[in-house]
Each structure stands twice: as structure tokens, then as C-alpha cells.
N, C-alpha and C positions, 0 to 999 in steps of 0.2 A: 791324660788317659782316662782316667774316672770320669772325667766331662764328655768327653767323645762316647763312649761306653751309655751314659746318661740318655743323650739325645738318640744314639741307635737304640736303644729300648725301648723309649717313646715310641720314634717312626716305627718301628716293629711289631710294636703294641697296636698302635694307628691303623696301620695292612692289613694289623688280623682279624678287628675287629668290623674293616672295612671289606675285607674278601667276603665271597661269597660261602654263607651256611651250607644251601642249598643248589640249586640247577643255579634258581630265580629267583633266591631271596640274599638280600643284604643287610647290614648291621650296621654302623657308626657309634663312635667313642671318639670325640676330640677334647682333651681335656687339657689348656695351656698350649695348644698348638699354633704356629706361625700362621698365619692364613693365609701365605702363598703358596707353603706347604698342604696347607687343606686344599687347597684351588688344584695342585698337581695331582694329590692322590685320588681325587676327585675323577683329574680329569681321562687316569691312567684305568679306573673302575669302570669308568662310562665306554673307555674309549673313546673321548672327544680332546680334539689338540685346543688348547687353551691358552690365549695372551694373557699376561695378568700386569696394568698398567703398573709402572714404577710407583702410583699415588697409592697405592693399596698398601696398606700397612696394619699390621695388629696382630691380637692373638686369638682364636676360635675356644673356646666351651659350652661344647655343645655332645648332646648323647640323644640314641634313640632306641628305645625299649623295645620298637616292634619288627619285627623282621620287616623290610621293605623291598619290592619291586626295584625295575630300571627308572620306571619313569616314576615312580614313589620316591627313589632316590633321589632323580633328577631336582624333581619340585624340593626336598628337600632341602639340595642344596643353593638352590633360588632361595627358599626362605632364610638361611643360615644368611646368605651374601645381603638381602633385603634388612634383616637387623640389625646389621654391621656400616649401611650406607653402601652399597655397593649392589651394581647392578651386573649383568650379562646380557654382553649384545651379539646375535648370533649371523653373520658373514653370510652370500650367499653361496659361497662354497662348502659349507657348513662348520670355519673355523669360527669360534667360540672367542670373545675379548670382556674382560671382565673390566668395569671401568668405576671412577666415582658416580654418584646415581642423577647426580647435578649433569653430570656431563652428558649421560645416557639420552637426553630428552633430545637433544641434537646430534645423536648419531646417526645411523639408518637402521633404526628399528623398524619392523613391521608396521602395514597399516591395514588393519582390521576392520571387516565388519559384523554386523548382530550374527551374520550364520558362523561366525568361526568361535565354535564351543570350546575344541581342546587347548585353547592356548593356555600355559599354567598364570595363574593366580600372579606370582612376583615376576612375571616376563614384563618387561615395559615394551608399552606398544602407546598408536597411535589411533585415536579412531574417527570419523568425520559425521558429526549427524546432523540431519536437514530438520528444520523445525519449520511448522507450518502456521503455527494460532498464536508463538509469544516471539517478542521482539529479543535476538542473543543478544544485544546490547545490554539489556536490562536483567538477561538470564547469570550471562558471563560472572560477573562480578560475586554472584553468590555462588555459584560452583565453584571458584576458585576458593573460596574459606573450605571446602571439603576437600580440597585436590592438597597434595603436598608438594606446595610449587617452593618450597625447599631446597627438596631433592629430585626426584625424578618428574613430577609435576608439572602441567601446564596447561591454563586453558586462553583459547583463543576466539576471534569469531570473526565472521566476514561479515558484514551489513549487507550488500547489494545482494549476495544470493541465501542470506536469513540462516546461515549454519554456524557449528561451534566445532573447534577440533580441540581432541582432550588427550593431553598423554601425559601416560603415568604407569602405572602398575594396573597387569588387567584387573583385574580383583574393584580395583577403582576406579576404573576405567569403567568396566561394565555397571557398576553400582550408580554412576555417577549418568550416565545413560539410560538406564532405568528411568532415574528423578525428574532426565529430561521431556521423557514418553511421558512420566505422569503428569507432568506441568503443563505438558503441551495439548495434553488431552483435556485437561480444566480449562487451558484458554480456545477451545473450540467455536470456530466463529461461521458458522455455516450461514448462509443465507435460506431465508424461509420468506414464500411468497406466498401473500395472502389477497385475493381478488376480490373486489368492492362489489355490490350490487345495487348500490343506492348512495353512497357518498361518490365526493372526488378525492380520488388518492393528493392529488396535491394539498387537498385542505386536510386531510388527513394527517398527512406527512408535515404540516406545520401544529398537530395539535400539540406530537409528539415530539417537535423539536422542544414547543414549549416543555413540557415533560420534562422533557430531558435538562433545560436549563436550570430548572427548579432542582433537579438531581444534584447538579455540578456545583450550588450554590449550597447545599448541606455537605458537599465534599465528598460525598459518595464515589468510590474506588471505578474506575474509567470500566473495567471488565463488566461492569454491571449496566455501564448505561449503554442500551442496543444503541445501533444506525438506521435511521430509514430513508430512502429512496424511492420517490413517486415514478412509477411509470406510465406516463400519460396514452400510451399507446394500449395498453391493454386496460388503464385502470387499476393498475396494482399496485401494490404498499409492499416494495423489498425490505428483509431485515434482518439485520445482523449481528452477533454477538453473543453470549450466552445460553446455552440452550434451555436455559431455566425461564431466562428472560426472555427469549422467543415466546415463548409460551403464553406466559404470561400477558408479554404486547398481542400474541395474535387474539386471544379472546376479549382484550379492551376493542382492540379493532372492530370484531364481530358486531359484538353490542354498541359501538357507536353505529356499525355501518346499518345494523335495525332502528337506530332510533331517529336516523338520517331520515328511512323509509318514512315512520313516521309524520317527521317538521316538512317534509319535501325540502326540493332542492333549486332555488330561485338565484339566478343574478343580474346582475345589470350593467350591457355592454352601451359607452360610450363610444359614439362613431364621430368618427375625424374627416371623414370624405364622402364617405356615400349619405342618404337621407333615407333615416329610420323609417319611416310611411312605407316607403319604396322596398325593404327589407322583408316585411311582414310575410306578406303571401309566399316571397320564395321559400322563407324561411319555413312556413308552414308545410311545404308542398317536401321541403327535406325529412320534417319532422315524418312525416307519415311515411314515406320509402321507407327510413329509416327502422321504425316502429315496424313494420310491416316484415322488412328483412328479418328482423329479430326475430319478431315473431315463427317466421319459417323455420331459421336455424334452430331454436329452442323447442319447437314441436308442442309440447304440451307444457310444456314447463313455463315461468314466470313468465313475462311479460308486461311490457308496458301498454296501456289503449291510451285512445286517445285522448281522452279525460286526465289524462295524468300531463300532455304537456297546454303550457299557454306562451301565446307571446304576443304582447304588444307595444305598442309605441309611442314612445314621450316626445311631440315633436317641440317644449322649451328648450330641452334639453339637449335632441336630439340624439337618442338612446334609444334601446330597446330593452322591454321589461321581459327576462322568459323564467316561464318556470316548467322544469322535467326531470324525470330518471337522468342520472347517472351516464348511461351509456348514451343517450340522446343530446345530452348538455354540451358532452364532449365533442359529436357531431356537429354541432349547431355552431357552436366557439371556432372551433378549425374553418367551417362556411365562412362564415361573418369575417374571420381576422384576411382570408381572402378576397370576400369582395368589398370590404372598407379601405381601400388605397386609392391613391391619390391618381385623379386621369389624367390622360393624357391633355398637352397643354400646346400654345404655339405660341412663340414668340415674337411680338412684334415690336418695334423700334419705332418712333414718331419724331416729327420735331413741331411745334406750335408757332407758326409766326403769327403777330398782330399787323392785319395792312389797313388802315384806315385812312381818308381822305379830310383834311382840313385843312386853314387858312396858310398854313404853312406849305402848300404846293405853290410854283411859280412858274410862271407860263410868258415869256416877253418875244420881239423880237429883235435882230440884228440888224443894223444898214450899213453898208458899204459904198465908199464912193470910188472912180478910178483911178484917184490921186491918192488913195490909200488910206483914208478916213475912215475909220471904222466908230461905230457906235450902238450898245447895247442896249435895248429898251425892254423893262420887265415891268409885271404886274404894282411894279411900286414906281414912284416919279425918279425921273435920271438925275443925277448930281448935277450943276451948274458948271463945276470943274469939266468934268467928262464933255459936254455939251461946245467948249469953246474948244478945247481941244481937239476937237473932231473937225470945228468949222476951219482951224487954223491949218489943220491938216489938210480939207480938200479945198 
């Protein structure tokens, strides 16, 4: 009787400090209480129906000094459950299941994103974010030592479409999404195109691979060393990787591509089919169109004359020597790699015999008689044999 008595005190104690002060203010005092018990009176204050799995077990001491709200209450008691290992997953009927927090990460909890502000702190949710500058592969692994893949925690990632899915507690959830915007914003890999005026981007783009090798060979961190890409068609140097290090390459670029202007810009194409002599004048007659178009488009501005290109012809070699701007070189390379192919050809097929006339021809003739004698007479003397035999016969 004393024991019954005991525990209605308690629970009576529990109600009154959990009823309401005010319209819309509440109070709590759980001190040594069941927490399945906490979880009903909870859910009898809220009004919300509440499962409370069989695994849930223990005792609540826990107090709150300040008068609280519904939804001050609510979060409340998310964090009391979040202390204790235990989570709340909410149905979309709006019934309530309280569960261990290991298990929560595979129920059907919500799945969030950046605009959904009010979800409380200890709700476990799921969120999906796309990364655009860093590989999740290499992300994953360290979010997971911040995630508490424990209990409610988990992070995941897909490789083919570059994302990471993180559930856990929002609170952590969204912190941990955060880190991922700021990491991804440090690995920013835009492309930046810079246009030649006097180099070729292709010799360009091998100045900087070397660069770049010399980098790999001090061990220097991969984010730091750009990419570059010749585009032969325009003459441009794409690039990519760091925006510090864009920078940095686009004004190495610059100042090579002045000092280009400088040395000029000579090569020397060996020809496989056509004959160098034979190239020159067309070549020349390109050069100047070409020169000439430029000139128009550009109006006042740079320009090459004609004094800037040359081309002539090694006929040991059977090459051509040219030297010009940049955007005329390019022109001149694409002519040539067209009319150096191989012509058209015919096929013909022979056969050689040797006929000649010597000692070895023989020329005789035959006599016949009507008794049937036959005898063959050639450029050489007849046998003796063959001779009687013939007379024997006719």
C-alpha cells in the first residue's frame, strides 16, 4: 500500500509539473522516472499518440527551470530521448514511434533539404547534397569521423552522380553540410581561357605540362596543379583548377605569349608527298588572304604585315622553312597537312619474258614413204639405227 501510494505521488508530482502554468506555457520535473512513463505523459501534454518500442528501457532525470512553449516542449523532449540513445520517428499519419537511434537511420524518416529551416535539432532526418569541385569518395570517409555512425548516423555517397547522403540528427546534419559547401567551394575548378597573340597554344600547353611535372615530382598536393588544354581552333590555352592558380598561370601565359612576339615564331614542315619548290608560292598567296582578312576584322588594332611572315624551301630535305604570327602559322599548317597526301596512283600488273634465238632452235625435216617408212631429219645428223630402219620398213 505504502509502495502504490509512492509511485501515485510521483506520477502526480510528474502531471503537475508538467501541466500547463499558463494558456501556453509549460514546466517539467522528471526525477527517477520510467521513461516510458515520460514518453506517455509526454505524449498525453502534446497530444500526440505515441509507440514506444519494447527496446526502450531506463529511468529519466531530467528538470526545466523555464517556463516552455508546445514546440519548446516538443524539442525538449527530442533532446531528453537524443541523451538517453533513443530517437522519434514521426509516421505520415502523424503517429509518433520512439525507437533505439541505431535503428532510426533506417526507418522512414524525412528527407530534407537546405530550405527546410524548422525541423528541430534531435529529429533524425536524411539529406542528399550534390558536390560539384571535390570527389565524395575522398569527402565520405572524413565526415563520417564527425557523423555518429553509432547511433543515428550515416554517411553514404554515389560515385556516378558525385553526391553524399547523410543521416543523422539535424543539428548534424545540417553542420555537417555546411563543411561540405565549404570544401567544395575551396576545390572550385572553373575553367579560364586565355587567347594567344603570338605563341601556339599547343607549345604553350606543353610548357606547362612540363611545369606541372616538376610540381608532381616535389609532391605538391594535386588541387594546386591546374590543367591545361590547347585549342587549336581558336588558339587558346583552357584552364583549370584553383582560382589562385588560374591566375597565377594566366599571367605566366601572358608574358610568355609577349616574349613569343618577341623570338618570332618559326617551324619546319617536312613533306612526304608533295614537293617543297612547288608549295612556296601557294603558300605565300595564303599567307597574304590571310593577313589581309585579319587585318579587316581587327580594324585598327594589331596586326600582322607582311614582313612578319617568310617561307621557303629546303629542296635536300624536301621541307619547308616558314616563319609568322601565331594566327597565320595555324593557317598555313592546316594548308600544307592538306595538300601533302599522297596522289592518286594506277595499278599495273606485268609479266617479263626473255625470248631469244640461239644454237638451240632446231629446224629438220620428215620423209615418209608408202610402205610406211618414216624418217625424221634435223639440223643435227640422223642416227644410223633410225636410217636402216626406215629402209627396212619401205
Amino acid at each position: 500500500m505504502k509502495k502504490w501510494m509512492g509511485k501515485s505521488a510521483l506520477l502526480l508530482a510528474s502531471g503537475l509539473f508538467c501541466s500547463q502554468a499558463m494558456a501556453d506555457e509549460l514546466s517539467a520535473n522528471f526525477k527517477g522516472t520510467d521513461i516510458q512513463e515520460f514518453i506517455n505523459i509526454v505524449g498525453r501534454t502534446l497530444h500526440k499518440t505515441i509507440i514506444i518500442d519494447p527496446a526502450v528501457r531506463g529511468q529519466v532525470n531530467v528538470r526545466s527551470y523555464d517556463l516552455l512553449n508546445e514546440e519548446q516542449y516538443y524539442r525538449f523532449f527530442l533532446n531528453v530521448l537524443d541523451v538517453y540513445g533513443y530517437a522519434v520517428v514521426t509516421m505520415e499519419d502523424g503517429v509518433m514511434k520512439v525507437i533505439r537511434d541505431k535503428d532510426a537511420k533506417t526507418a522512414a524518416i524525412p528527407v530534407v533539404g537546405a530550405n527546410d529551416k524548422n525541423i528541430p535539432g534531435d529529429a533524425v532526418v536524411t539529406r542528399v547534397i550534390a558536390v560539384k569541385n571535390v570527389s565524395v569518395r575522398e569527402l565520405s570517409p572524413l565526415l563520417r569521423q564527425l557523423n555518429d555512425n553509432a547511433g543515428a548516423g550515416n554517411v553514404v555517397h554515389y560515385d556516378p552522380a558525385n553526391i553524399i547522403m547523410i543521416t543523422g540528427r539535424a543539428a548534424v546534419v545540417n553542420r555537417l553540410a555546411e563543411i561540405i559547401e565549404r570544401v567544395d567551394r575551396a576545390g572550385n575548378k572553373d575553367v579560364t581561357v586565355v587567347s594567344l597573340n603570338n605563341a601556339s597554344a599547343s607549345e604553350m600547353v606543353r610548357i606547362i605540362d612540363s611545369l606541372n611535372k616538376s610540381a608532381e615530382a616535389k609532391s605538391t598536393p594535386s588541387f594546386l596543379i591546374p590543367k591545361a588544354v590547347a585549342d587549336e581552333r581558336t588558339n587558346s590555352v583552357l584552364i583549370s583548377g584553383d582560382p589562385k592558380v588560374r591566375e597565377r598561370l594566366k599571367k605566366l601565359i601572358h608574358r610568355l605569349d609577349k616574349e613569343m612576339a618577341v623570338s618570332g615564331n618559326s617551324r619546319v614542315f617536312y613533306l612526304k608527298y608533295a614537293k617543297a619548290e612547288d608549295l612556296v608560292d601557294v603558300l605565300k598567296g595564303v599567307s597574304e588572304n590571310v593577313q589581309a582578312s585579319t587585318k579587316g576584322n581587327s580594324g585598327q588594332g594589331q596586326s600582322s604585315s607582311k614582313d612578319d611572315v617568310m617561307i621557303s624551301a629546303h629542296a635536300p630535305t624536301n621541307s619547308l622553312i616558314i616563319s609568322a604570327p601565331a594566327d597565320v602559322m595555324k593557317r598555313l599548317e592546316s594548308i600544307i597537312a592538306q595538300l601533302d597526301i599522297r596522289r592518286a596512283q594506277v595499278h599495273i600488273e606485268a609479266m617479263i619474258v626473255e625470248v631469244q634465238e640461239g644454237e638451240g632452235v632446231d629446224f629438220g625435216v620428215q620423209w615418209g614413204s608408202q610402205d610406211g617408212g618414216v624418217i625424221q631429219f634435223g639440223n643435227s645428223s640422223a642416227p644410223i639405227g633410225g636410217l636402216l630402219s626406215a629402209q627396212e620398213a619401205g
